[in-house]
C-alpha positions as CSV (number, residue, x, y, z in Angstrom):
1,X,0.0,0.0,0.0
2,X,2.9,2.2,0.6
3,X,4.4,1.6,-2.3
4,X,1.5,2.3,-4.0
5,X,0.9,5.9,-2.6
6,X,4.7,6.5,-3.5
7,X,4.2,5.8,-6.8
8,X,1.1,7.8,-7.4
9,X,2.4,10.9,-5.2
10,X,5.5,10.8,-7.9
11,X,3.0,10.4,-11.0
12,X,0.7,13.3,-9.5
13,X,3.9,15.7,-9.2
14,X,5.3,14.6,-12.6
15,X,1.8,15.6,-14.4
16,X,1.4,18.7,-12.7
17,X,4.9,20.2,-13.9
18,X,4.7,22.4,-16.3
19,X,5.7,20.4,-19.2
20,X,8.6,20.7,-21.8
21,X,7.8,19.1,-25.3
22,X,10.2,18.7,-27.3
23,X,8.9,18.0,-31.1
24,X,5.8,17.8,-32.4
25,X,3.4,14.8,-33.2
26,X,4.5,14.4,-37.1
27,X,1.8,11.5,-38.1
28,X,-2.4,10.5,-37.1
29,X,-2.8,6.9,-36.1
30,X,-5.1,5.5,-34.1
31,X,-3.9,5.2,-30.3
32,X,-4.2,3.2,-27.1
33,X,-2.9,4.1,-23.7
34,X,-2.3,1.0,-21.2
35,X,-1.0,0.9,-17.8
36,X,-1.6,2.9,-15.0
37,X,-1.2,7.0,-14.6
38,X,2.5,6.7,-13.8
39,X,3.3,3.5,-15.7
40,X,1.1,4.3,-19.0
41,X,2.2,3.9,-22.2
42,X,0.7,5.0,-25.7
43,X,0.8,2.2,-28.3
44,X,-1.1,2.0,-32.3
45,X,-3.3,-1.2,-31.7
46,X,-3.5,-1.6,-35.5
47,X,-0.5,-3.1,-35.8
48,X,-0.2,-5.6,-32.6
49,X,-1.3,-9.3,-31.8
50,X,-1.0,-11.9,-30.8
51,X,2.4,-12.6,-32.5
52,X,3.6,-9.4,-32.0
53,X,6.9,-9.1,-30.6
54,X,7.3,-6.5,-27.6
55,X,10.2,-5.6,-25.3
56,X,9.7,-3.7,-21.6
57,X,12.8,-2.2,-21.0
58,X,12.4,-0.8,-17.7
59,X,10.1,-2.0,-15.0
60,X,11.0,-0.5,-12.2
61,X,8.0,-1.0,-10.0
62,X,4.7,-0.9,-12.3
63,X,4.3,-3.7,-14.7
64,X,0.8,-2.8,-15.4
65,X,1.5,-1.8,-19.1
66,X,3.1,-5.1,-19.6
67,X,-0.1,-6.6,-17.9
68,X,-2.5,-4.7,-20.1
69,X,-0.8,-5.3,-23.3
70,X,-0.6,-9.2,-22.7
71,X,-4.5,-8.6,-22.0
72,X,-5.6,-6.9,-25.1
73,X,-3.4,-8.8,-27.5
74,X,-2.2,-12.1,-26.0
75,X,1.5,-11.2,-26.9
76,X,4.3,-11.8,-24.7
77,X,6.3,-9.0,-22.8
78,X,10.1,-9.8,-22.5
79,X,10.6,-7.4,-19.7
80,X,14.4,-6.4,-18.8
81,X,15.6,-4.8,-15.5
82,X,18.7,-5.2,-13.7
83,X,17.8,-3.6,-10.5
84,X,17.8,-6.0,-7.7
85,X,14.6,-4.2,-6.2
86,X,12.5,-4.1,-9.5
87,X,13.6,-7.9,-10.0
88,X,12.9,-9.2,-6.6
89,X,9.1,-6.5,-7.0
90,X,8.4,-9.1,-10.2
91,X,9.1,-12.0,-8.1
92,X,6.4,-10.8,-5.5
93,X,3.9,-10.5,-8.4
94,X,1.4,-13.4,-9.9
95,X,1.8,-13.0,-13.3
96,X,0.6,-14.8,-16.8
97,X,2.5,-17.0,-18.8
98,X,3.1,-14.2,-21.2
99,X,5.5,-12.1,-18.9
100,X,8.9,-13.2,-19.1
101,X,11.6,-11.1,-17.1
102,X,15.0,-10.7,-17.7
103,X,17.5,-9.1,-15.4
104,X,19.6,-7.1,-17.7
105,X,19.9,-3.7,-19.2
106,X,19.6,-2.1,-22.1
107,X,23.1,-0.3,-23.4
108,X,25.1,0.9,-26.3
109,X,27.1,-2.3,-25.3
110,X,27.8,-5.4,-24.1
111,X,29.0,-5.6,-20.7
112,X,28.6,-4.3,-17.2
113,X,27.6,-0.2,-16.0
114,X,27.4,1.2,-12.6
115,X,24.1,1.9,-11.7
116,X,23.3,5.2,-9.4
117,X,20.4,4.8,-6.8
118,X,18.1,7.9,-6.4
119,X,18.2,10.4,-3.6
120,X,15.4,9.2,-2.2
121,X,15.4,5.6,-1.2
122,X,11.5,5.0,-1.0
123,X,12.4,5.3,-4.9
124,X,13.5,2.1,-7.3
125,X,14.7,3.9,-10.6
126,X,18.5,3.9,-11.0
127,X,20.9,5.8,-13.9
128,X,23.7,5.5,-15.5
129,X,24.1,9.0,-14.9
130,X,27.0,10.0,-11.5
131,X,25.4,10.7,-8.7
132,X,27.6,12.0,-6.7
133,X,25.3,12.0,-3.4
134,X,24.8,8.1,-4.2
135,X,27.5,7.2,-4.9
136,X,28.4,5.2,-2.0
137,X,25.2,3.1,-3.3
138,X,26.1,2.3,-6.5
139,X,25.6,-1.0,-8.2
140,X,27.1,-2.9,-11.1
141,X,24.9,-4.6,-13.4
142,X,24.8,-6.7,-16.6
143,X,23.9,-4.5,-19.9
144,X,23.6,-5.8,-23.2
145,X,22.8,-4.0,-26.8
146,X,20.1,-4.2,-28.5
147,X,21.6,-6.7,-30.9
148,X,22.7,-9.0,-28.5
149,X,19.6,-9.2,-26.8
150,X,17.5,-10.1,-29.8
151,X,19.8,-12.2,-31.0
152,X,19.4,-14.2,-27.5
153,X,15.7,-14.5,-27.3
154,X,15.9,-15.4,-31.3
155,X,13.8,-12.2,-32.2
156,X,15.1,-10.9,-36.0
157,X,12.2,-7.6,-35.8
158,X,10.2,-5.9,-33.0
159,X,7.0,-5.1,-33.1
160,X,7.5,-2.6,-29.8
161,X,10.0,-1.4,-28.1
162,X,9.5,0.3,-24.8
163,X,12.6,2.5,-23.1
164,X,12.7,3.6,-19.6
165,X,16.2,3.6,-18.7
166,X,16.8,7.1,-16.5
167,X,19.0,8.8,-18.9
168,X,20.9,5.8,-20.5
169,X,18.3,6.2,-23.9
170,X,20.4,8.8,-25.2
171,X,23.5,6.6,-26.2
172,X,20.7,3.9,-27.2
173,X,18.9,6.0,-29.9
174,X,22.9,6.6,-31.2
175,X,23.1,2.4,-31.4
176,X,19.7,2.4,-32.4
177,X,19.7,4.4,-35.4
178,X,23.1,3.3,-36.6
179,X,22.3,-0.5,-36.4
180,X,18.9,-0.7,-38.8
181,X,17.1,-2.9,-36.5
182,X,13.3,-3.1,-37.8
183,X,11.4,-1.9,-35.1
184,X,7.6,-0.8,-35.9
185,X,6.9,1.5,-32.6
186,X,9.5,2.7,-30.8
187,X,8.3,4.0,-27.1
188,X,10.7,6.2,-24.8
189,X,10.6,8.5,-21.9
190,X,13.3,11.1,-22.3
191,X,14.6,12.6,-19.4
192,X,15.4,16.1,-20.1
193,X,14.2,17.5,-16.9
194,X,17.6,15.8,-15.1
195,X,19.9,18.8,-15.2
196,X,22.4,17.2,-16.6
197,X,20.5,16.1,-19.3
198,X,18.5,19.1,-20.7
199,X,16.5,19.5,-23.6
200,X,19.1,20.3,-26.1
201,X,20.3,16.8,-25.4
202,X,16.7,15.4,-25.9
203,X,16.0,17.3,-29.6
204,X,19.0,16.0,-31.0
205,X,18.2,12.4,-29.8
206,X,14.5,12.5,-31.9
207,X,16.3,14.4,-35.0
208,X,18.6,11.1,-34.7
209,X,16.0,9.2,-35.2
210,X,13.9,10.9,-37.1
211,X,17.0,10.8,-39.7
212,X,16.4,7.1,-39.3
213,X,12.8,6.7,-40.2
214,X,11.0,7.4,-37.1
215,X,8.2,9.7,-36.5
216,X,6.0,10.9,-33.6
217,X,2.6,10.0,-33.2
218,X,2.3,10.4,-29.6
219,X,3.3,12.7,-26.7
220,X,2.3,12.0,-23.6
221,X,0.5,15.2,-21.1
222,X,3.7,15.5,-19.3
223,X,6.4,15.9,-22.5
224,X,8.4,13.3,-21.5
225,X,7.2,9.7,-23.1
226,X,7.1,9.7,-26.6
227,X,5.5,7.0,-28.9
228,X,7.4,6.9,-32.5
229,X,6.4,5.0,-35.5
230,X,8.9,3.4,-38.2
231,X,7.7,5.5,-41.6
């Protein structure tokens, strides 16, 4: 129950923050938003079923997007976090056949990144990014690219991709973009309002991949998760 007040006291205060959006919704499709109000996610049902292939990279402590979407279109969620918390929050959970967790990250490459725990420690997401008032809690974990990941679950295309990574999707759009995966909806929160981030840092990461084929169809209230469609 505490947890569960936490998480909607953060959502509340996120949503009533003045937003900053950066871009522009470029293409109309038709739209679904699953999950819960901190945990939602905006998704074309068009082009998803039951074959669809979706990654959840991210979970932190809210898996009700991943719950919804095995609902509505009987796929299965490959969920990744490496957080000890968010992995051991999963184990707590009952959940369907469909949900399959994986305790890695997502990275630019293959190996292992120190992972920064927030100031506040009623609070599960990590980042990449230094921390110098956390430091003393940092953790290593396992990171893999893109690549490698789909090359160990078998997967040659996604049908979603979902990016929640505290800072880290920056360096991942680069890999993205450069790499030509085929991926038809591409879902990320940017996280321009860290002040080490900004928003410069956040326009040039959709120009990148709007140079590789992507456009917006969906910005959520808040400006800062972002639903992109392969053109």
């Amino acid at each position: 129950m505490r947890d569960t007040l936490l998480r909607v006291r953060s959502a509340v205060k996120r949503f009533f923050r003045p937003p900053v959006i950066v871009g522009r919704v470029e293409v109309e499709r038709t739209t679904e938003r699953h999950g819960s109000l901190y945990g939602g996610w905006t998704v074309d049902p068009t082009l998803l079923g039951k074959d669809s292939v979706v990654y959840s990279v991210g979970v932190g402590e809210d898996i009700t997007w991943d719950l919804a979407m095995i609902d509505r279109f009987g796929c299965v969620i490959h969920a990744m976090d490496p957080t000890p918390r968010s992995i051991e929050y999963v184990k707590g959970q009952r959940v369907p056949a469909g949900f399959v967790m994986h305790g890695w990250g997502l990275a630019a490459r293959d190996g292992e990144l120190t992972f920064y725990p927030p100031e506040d420690p009623s609070h599960v997401s990590h980042t990449i990014l230094p921390r110098e008032s956390t430091a003393g809690r940092a953790i290593t974990v396992p990171v893999l690219r893109l690549s490698t990941i789909m090359g160990r679950l078998g997967h040659t295309r996604l049908d979603v991709l979902k990016i929640d990574i505290e800072g880290a999707e920056y360096e991942v759009i680069e890999d993205l973009a450069s790499s030509g995966y085929e991926i038809g909806q591409l879902l990320i929160e940017f996280h321009h309002r860290f002040p080490e981030v900004g928003v410069e840092r956040t326009r040039r990461g959709i120009e990148t991949l709007r140079g590789a084929g992507y456009r917006i169809f969906s910005i959520s209230p808040s400006g800062e998760e972002y639903s992109f469609i392969r053109a």
